[in-house]
C-alpha positions in Angstrom: 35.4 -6.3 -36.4 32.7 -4.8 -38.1 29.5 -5.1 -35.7 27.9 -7.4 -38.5 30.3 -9.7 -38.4 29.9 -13.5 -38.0 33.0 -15.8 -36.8 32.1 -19.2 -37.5 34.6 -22.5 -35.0 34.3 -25.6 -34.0 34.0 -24.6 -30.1 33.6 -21.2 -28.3 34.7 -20.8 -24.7 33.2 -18.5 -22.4 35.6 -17.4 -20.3 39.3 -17.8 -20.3 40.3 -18.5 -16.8 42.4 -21.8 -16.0 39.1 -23.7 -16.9 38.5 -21.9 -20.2 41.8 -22.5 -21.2 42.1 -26.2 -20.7 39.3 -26.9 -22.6 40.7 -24.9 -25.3 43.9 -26.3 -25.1 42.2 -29.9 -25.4 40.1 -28.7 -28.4 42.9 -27.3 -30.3 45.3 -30.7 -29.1 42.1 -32.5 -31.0 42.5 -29.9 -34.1 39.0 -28.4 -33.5 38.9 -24.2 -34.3 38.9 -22.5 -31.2 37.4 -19.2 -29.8 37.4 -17.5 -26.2 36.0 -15.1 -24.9 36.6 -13.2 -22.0 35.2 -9.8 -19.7 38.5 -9.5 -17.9 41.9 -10.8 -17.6 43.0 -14.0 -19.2 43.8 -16.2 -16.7 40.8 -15.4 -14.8 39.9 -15.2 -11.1 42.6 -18.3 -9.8 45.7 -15.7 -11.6 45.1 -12.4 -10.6 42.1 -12.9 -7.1 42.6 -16.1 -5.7 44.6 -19.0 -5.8 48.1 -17.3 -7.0 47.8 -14.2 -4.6 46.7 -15.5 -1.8 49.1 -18.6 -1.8 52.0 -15.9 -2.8 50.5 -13.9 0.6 50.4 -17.0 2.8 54.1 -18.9 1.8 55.6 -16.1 3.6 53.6 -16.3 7.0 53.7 -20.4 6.5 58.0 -20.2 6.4 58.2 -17.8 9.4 55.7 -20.2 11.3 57.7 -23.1 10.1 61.2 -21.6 10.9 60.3 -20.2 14.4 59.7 -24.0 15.2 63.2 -24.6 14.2 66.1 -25.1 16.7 69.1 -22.2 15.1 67.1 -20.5 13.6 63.7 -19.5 15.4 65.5 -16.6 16.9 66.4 -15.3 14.0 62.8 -15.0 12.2 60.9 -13.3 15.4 60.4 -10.1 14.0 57.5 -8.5 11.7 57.0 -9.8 8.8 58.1 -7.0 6.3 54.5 -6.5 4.4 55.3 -4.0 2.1 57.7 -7.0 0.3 55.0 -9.5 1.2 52.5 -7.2 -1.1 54.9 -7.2 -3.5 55.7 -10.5 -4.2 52.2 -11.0 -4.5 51.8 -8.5 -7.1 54.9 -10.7 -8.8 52.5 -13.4 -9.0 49.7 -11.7 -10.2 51.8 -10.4 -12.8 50.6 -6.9 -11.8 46.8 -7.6 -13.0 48.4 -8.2 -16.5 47.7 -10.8 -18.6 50.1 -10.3 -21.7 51.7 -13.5 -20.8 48.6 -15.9 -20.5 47.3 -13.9 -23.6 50.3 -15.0 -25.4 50.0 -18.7 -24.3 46.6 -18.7 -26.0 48.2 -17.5 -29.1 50.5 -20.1 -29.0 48.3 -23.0 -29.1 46.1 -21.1 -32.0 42.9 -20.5 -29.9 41.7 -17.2 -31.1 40.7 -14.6 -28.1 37.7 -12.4 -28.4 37.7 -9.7 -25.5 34.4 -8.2 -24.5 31.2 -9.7 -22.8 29.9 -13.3 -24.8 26.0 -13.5 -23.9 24.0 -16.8 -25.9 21.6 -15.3 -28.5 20.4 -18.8 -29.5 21.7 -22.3 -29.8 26.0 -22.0 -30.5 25.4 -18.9 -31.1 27.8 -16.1 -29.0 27.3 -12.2 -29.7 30.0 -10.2 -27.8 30.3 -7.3 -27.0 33.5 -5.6 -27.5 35.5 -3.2 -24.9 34.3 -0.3 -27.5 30.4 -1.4 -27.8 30.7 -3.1 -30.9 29.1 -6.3 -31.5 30.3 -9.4 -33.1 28.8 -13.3 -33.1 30.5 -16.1 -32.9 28.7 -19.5 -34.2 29.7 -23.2 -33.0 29.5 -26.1 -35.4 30.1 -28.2 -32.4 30.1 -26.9 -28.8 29.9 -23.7 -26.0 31.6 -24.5 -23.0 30.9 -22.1 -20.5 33.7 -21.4 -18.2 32.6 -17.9 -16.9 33.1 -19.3 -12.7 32.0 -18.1 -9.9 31.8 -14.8 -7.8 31.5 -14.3 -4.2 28.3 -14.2 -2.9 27.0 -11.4 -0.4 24.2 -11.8 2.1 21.0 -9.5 1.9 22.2 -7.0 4.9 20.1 -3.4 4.2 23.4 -0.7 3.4 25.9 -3.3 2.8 27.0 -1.6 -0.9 27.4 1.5 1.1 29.8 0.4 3.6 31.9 -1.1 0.7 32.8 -4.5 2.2 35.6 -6.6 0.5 35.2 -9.8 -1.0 38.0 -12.6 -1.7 39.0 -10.2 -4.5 39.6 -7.3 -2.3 41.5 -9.7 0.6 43.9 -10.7 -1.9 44.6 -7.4 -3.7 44.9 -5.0 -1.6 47.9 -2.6 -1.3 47.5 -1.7 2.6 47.4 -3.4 6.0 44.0 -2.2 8.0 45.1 -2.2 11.2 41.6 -3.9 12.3 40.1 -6.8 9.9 36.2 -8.3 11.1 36.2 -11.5 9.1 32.7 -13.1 8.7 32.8 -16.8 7.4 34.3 -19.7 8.3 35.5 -21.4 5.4 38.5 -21.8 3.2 38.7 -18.2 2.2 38.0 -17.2 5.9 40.4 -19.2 7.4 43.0 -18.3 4.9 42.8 -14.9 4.9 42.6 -14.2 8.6 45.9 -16.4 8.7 47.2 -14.3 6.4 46.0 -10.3 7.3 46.7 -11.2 11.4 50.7 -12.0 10.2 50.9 -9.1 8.2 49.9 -6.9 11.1 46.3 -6.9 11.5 44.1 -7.2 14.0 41.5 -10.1 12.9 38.2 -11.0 14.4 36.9 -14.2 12.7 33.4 -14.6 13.2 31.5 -17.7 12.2 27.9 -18.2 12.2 28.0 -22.0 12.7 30.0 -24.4 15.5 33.4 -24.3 14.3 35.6 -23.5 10.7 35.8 -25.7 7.9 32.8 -27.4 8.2 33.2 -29.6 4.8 36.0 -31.6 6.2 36.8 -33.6 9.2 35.8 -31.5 12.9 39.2 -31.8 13.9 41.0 -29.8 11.4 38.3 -26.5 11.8 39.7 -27.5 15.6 43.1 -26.9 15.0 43.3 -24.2 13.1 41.2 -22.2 15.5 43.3 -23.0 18.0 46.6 -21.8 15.8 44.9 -18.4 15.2 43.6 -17.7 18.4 47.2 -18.6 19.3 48.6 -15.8 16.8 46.3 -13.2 18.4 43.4 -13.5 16.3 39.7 -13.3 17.9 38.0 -16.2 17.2 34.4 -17.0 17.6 31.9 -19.8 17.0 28.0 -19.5 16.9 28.0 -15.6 16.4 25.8 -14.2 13.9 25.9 -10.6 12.1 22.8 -8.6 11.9 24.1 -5.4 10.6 27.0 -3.5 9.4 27.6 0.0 9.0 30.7 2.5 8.6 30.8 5.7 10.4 33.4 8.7 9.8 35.5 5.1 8.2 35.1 2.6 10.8 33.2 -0.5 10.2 31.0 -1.1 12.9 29.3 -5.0 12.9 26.2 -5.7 15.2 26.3 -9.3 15.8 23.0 -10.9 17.0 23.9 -10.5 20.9 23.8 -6.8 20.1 27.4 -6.0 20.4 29.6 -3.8 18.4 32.5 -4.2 16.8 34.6 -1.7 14.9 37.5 -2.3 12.3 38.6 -0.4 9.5 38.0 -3.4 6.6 35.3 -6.3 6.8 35.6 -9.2 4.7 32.4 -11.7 3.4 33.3 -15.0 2.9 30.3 -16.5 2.9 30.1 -18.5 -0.1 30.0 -18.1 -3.8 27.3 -17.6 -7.0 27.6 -18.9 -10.3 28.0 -16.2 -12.6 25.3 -17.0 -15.0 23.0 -13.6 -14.6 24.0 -12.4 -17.8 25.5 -15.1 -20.4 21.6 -15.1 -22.3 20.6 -18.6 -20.7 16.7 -17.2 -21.1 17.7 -17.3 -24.9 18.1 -21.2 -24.6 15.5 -22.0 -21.9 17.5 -22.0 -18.8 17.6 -19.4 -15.8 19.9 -16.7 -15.5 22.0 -17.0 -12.2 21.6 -20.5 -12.1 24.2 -23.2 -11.8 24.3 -25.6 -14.8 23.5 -28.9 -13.7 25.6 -31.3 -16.3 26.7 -35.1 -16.6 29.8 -36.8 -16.3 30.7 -35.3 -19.5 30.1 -32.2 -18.7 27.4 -31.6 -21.1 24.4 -29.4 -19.4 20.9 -31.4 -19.3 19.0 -31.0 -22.1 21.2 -29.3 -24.3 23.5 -31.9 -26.5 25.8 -28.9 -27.6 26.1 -27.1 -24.3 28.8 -27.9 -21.7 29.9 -26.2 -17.8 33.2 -26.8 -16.8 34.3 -25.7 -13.4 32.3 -23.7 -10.2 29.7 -22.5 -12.6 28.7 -26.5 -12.5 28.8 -26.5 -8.7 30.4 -30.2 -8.3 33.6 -29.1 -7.1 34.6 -25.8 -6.8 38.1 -25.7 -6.7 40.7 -25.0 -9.6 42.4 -28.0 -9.9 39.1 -29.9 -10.0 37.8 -27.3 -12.7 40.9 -28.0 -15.0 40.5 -31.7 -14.5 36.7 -31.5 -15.9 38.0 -29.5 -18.9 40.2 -31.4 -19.5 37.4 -34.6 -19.5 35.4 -31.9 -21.5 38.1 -31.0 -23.6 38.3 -34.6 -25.0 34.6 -35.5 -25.1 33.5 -32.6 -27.3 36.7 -33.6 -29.6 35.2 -37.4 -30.0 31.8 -36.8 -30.5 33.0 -33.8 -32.8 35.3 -36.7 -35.0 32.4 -39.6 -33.9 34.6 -41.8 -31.6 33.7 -43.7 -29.3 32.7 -42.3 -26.0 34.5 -43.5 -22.6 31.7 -42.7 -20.5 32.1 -45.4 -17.9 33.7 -44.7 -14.3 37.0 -43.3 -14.6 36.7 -43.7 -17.9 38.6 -40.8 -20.3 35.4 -38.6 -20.9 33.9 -39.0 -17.5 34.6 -36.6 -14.5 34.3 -39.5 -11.9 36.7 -38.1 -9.6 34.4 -34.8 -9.2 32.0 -37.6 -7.0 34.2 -39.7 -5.0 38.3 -38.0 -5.0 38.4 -34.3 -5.1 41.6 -32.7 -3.2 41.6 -29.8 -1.5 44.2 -27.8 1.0 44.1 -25.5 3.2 47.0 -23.2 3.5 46.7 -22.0 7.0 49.2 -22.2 9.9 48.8 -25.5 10.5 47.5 -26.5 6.6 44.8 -29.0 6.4 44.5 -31.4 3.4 41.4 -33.7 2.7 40.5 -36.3 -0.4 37.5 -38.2 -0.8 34.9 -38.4 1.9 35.0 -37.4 5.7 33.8 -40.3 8.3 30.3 -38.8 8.2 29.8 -38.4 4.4 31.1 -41.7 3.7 29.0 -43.1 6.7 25.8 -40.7 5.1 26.6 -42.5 1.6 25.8 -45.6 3.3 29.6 -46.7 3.7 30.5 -49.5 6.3 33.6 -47.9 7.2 35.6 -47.5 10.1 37.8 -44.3 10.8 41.6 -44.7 11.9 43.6 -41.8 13.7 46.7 -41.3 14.1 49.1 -38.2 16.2 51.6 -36.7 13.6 53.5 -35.8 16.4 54.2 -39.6 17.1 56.3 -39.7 13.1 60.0 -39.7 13.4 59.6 -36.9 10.4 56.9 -34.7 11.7 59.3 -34.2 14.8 62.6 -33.5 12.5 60.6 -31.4 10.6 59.5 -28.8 13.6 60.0 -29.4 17.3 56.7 -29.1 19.1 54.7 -30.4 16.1 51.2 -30.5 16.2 48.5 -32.8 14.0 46.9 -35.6 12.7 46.2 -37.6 10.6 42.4 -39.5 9.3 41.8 -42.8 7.1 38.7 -43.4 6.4 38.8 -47.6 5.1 35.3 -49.0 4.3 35.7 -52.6 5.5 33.4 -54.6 2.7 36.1 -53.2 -0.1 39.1 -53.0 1.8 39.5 -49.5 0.1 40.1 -45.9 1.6 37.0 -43.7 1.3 38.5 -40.8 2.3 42.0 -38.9 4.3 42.8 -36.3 6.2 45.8 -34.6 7.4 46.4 -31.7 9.2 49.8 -30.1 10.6 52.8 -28.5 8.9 53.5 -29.0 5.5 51.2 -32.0 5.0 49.9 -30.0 2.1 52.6 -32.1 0.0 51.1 -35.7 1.3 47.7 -35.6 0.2 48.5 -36.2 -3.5 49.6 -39.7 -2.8 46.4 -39.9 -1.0 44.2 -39.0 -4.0 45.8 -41.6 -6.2 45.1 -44.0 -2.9 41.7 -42.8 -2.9 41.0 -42.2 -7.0 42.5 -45.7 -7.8 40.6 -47.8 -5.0 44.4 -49.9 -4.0 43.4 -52.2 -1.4 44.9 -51.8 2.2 46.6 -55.2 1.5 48.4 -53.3 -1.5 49.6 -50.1 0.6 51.4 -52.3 3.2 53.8 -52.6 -0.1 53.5 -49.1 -0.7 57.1 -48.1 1.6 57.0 -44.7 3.1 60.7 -42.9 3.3 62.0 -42.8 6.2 62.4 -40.0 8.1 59.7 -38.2 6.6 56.0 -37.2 7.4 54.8 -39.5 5.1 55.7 -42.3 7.5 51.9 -41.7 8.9 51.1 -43.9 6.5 52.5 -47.3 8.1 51.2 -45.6 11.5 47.5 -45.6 10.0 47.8 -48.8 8.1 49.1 -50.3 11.9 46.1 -48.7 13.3 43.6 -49.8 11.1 45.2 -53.6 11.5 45.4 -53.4 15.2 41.7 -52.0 15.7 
């Protein structure tokens, strides 16, 4: 393209991770001309730097867990973990940082990729700037979604960039073991990825400036799954601050607020994430850069009727599944007020992104995993919720004991007793990863608890907690 060049659609994207391309794939689906643009690799930071690598890194130390608590067979599976195959099959999934196949997918449903960096110059207006510094703009008749995500977000310590810490993207792409990991965090990526670097060999400290891990969901999960690392060798600790980090002839030393010092060879920041706004060009359409883009149910930013967020760069939910579920509510709104249909905007309603306030899903894939949907006992009881909370021992279901001896969970229901309707579950244990989604269509479609006693678990499986909490909430 020449760099005077003007591409006129009905939509541009920018960004074509899975957000990016849902909402294309919806906007093409409705017949609306398509263009995305993307910096990197199609497919975007879920395909190549966080959910696909680090879930191909963790099935591995998940099976071994799960087949050392088998009778015949835990013998058989107490070695090492053989990391260099571990690394590999990652890089499988990751499709070696290419993206020839998610490229062609694009082709296929006739969305037209621009690669270089997309910056707003003015309302649905895009200029981009190619890989070889040419420039090219791209008008919308109708919409620009941006889908450009989130990156992870590092705290203000003086000499950090010089000690060259990683971030999620380094956890889940590196080629080597370091024999000594400090993690600082205590969330999802925290958890996860000292799971995952302690099986493959190294030595984790896990240091977490509040009371426990996974603060977000239910105390007993963070509970249990700092019990299952300390338990795998890992150094745990709760209420431990870091003041300052250094590296010295290699070695990463951390000062934590006590004074001491610890050394590793790697140190990972998990401690949070930014939208990545800072340079898109929302100063050329009133809005600051580096900000998250606060939007309706729609997913059309305030103020601007042409503008939409989809995904983390939103902040409502910043998970993938949740992303692709608002481009897809996106996807369709933009194609009927594009036609002039009729907009569902109501509650649950096909261009509204209700479930981003009341049913988002989320697990954890640590050793044990924890799943969550909806609210926890204290946000529920925050949003002014009567509810009461039901627990419930996994290790007390047929299935959880078939499925590993020595099994260890449990299992939350959170029931708001005016409506009769779950606010919110929570299980933790072993493969419970695979019962929340009946959860979120307990939670997402309000069924009474008088229509769940109809709803017949199989027996022998896990899923049989759900008669155990519906008996506890009817005999409390």
């Amino acid at each position: 393209m020449t760099e005077t060049e003007t591409n006129a659609y009905d939509v541009v994207v920018l960004g074509a991770g899975p957000v990016g391309e849902n909402v294309a794939d919806r906007t093409r689906a409705a017949g609306l001309t398509t263009a995305v643009v993307e910096s990197e690799l199609v497919g975007g930071e879920c395909s190549y730097w966080a959910c696909i690598p680090s879930k191909a890194l963790l099935r591995p130390v998940i099976a071994r867990a799960d087949a050392r608590r088998v009778p015949g067979l835990r013998q058989s599976v107490q070695g090492p973990l053989d990391a260099s195959a571990v690394l590999a099959h990652r890089d499988y999934y990751t499709s070696n940082w290419k993206d020839d196949g998610q490229v062609g997918w694009l082709d296929s449903i006739g969305a037209d990729l621009h690669r270089g960096h997309g910056r707003l110059t003015g309302p649905r207006t895009v200029t981009v700037t190619g890989p070889d510094g040419g420039e090219h703009v791209l008008t919308a008749r109708h919409a620009v979604a941006v889908c450009t995500g989130s990156r992870a977000a590092l705290p203000g310590l003086p000499g950090l960039d010089a000690v060259k810490p990683w971030t999620s993207r380094e956890a889940t792409s590196s080629q080597t073991v370091p024999r000594r990991l400090i993690v600082i965090g205590g969330g999802v990526v925290a958890t996860e990825m000292a799971t995952v670097w302690q099986a493959l060999g190294s030595q984790v400290t896990l240091l977490v400036r509040g009371k426990g891990l996974l603060p977000r969901m239910e105390p007993f999960a963070g509970e249990l799954i700092a019990e299952a690392l300390t338990e795998a060798g890992a150094d745990v600790r709760t209420g431990t601050s870091v003041e300052s980090v250094t590296r010295e002839n290699g070695t990463v030393v951390a000062v934590t607020g006590t004074g001491e010092r610890i050394e590793a060879d790697e140190i990972l920041f998990a401690t949070g994430r930014a939208p990545r706004t800072e340079d898109i060009g929302l100063e050329s359409i009133g809005l600051d850069p580096g900000s998250w883009l606060p939007v309706d149910d729609s997913l059309r930013v305030t103020g601007h009727d042409w503008l939409y967020a989809v995904g983390d760069v939103n902040h409502r939910a910043l998970l993938t599944h949740q992303g692709k579920y608002q481009a897809r509510i996106a996807g369709a709104a933009i194609a009927a007020r594009a036609t002039g249909e009729a907009l569902l905007a109501e509650p649950w309603g096909a261009h509204a992104a209700t479930a981003d306030h009341t049913a988002v899903p989320q697990v954890i894939f640590t050793d044990p995993e924890a799943a969550a949907v909806g609210l926890s006992l204290a946000e529920a009881e925050e949003a002014g919720h009567r509810v009461k909370a039901v627990d419930v021992d996994l290790s007390t279901v047929a299935g959880a004991g078939l499925y590993a001896d020595g099994y260890q969970g449990r299992a939350r229901m959170v029931v708001d007793i005016e409506d009769e309707i779950l606010r919110g579950v929570t299980f933790v244990g072993p493969g419970v990863g695979e019962l929340i989604h009946s959860a979120t269509i307990a939670v997402a479609g309000q069924v009474p608890v008088s229509r769940l006693w109809h709803a017949v678990p199989s027996y022998p499986t896990i899923s049989e907690v759900w008669l155990r909490l519906l008996e506890a909430y009817r005999d409390a």
